[in-house]
LUMLUMKE-79860 format. One line per 10 residues: number of its first residue (from 1); their letters; for each residue x, y, z of C-alpha. Coordinates in nm, 2 decimals. Layout:
REM LUMLUMKE-79860
NUM = A = X,Y,Z ~ ...
This chain:
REM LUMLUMKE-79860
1 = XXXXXXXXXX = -3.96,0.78,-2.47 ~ -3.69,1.06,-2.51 ~ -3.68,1.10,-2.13 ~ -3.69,0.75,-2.02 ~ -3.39,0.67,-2.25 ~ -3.17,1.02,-2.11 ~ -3.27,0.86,-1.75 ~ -3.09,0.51,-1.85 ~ -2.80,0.66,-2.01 ~ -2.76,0.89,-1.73
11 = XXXXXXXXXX = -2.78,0.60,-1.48 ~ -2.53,0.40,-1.64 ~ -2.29,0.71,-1.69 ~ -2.32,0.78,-1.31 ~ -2.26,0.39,-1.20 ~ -1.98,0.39,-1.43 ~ -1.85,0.68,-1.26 ~ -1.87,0.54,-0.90 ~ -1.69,0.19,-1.04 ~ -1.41,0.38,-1.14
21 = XXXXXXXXXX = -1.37,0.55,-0.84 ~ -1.40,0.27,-0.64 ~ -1.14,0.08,-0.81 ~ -0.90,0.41,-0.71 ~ -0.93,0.30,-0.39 ~ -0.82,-0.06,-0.42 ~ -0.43,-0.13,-0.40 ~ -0.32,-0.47,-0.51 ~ 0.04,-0.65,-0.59 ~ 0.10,-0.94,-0.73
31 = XXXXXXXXXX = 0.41,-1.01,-0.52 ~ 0.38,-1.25,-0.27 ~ 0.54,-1.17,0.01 ~ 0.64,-1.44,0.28 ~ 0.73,-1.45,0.65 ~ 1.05,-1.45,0.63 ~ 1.10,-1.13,0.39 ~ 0.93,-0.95,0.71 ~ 1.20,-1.06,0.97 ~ 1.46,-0.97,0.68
41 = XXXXXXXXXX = 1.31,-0.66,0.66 ~ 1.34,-0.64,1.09 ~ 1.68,-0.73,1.07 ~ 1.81,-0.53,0.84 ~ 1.69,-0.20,0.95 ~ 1.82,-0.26,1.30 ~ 2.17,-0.30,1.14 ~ 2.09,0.05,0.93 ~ 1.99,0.19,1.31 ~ 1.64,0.25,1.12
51 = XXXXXXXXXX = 1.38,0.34,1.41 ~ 1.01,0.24,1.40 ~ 0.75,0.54,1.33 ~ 0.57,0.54,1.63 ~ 0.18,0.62,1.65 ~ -0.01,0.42,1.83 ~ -0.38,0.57,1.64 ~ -0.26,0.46,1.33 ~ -0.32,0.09,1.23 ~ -0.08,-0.03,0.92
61 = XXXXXXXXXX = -0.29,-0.29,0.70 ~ -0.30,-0.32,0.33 ~ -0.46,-0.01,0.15 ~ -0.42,0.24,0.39 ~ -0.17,0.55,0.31 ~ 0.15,0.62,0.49 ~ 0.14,0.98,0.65 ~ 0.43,1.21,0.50 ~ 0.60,1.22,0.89 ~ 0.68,0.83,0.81
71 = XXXXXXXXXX = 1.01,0.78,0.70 ~ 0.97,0.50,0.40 ~ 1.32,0.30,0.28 ~ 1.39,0.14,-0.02 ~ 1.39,-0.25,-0.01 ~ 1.68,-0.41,0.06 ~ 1.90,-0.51,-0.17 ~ 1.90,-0.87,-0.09 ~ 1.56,-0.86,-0.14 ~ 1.47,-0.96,-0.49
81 = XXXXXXXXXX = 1.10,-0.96,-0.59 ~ 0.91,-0.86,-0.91 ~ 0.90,-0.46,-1.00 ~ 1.16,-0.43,-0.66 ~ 1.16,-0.04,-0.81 ~ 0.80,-0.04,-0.72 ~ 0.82,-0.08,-0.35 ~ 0.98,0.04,-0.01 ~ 0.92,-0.03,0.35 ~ 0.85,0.15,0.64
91 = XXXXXXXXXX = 0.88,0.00,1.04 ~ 0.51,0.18,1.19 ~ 0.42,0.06,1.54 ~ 0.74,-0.17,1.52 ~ 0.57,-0.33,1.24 ~ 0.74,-0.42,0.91 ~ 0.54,-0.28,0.58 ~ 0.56,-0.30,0.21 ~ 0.48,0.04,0.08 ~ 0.38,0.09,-0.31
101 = XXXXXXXXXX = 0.63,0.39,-0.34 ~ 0.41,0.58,-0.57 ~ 0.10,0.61,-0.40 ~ 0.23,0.55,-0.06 ~ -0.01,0.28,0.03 ~ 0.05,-0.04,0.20 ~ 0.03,-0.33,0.03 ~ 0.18,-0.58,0.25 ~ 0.21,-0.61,0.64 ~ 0.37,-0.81,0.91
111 = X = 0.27,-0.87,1.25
């Protein structure tokens, strides 16, 4: 009985553990972002003379991590969303993206 109940609670202990570290993985905002904040975003770093971080092996989509070597922006200022602080954006592959500045992960892309 001793052992079938240390099997159970280690079971749960170990699922719990792999929920946890799932949900690390998971990036999520609750910032809607629209069309046309992406061709604001376009416009306005082509009046800053911001170029695009060109790799063509790396595909931007929501949860993936921006590499150090890409050069990340603050929002513009005309852009007003929730938590603004929160965010930046990159141009990767000419492609606009909503970083989450802390972790460095996407959380919103263009095409």
């Amino acid at each position: 009985m001793r052992r079938s109940l240390f099997s159970i609670v280690t079971g749960t202990v170990l699922l719990a553990g792999a929920s946890v570290a799932s949900a690390d993985t998971t990036t999520t905002t609750t910032t809607t972002w629209n069309a046309d904040q992406g061709t604001a975003i376009r416009e306005y770093s082509t009046t800053k003379h911001y170029n695009s971080w060109n790799e063509p092996s790396f595909k931007p989509s929501v949860g993936v991590v921006v590499p150090q070597s890409a050069t990340i922006y603050p929002l513009p200022e005309t852009m007003k969303v929730p938590q603004q602080d929160n965010y930046s954006y990159s141009i990767i592959n000419n492609q606009p993206v909503v970083i989450e500045r802390s972790s460095r992960k996407i959380v919103h892309a263009w095409d």
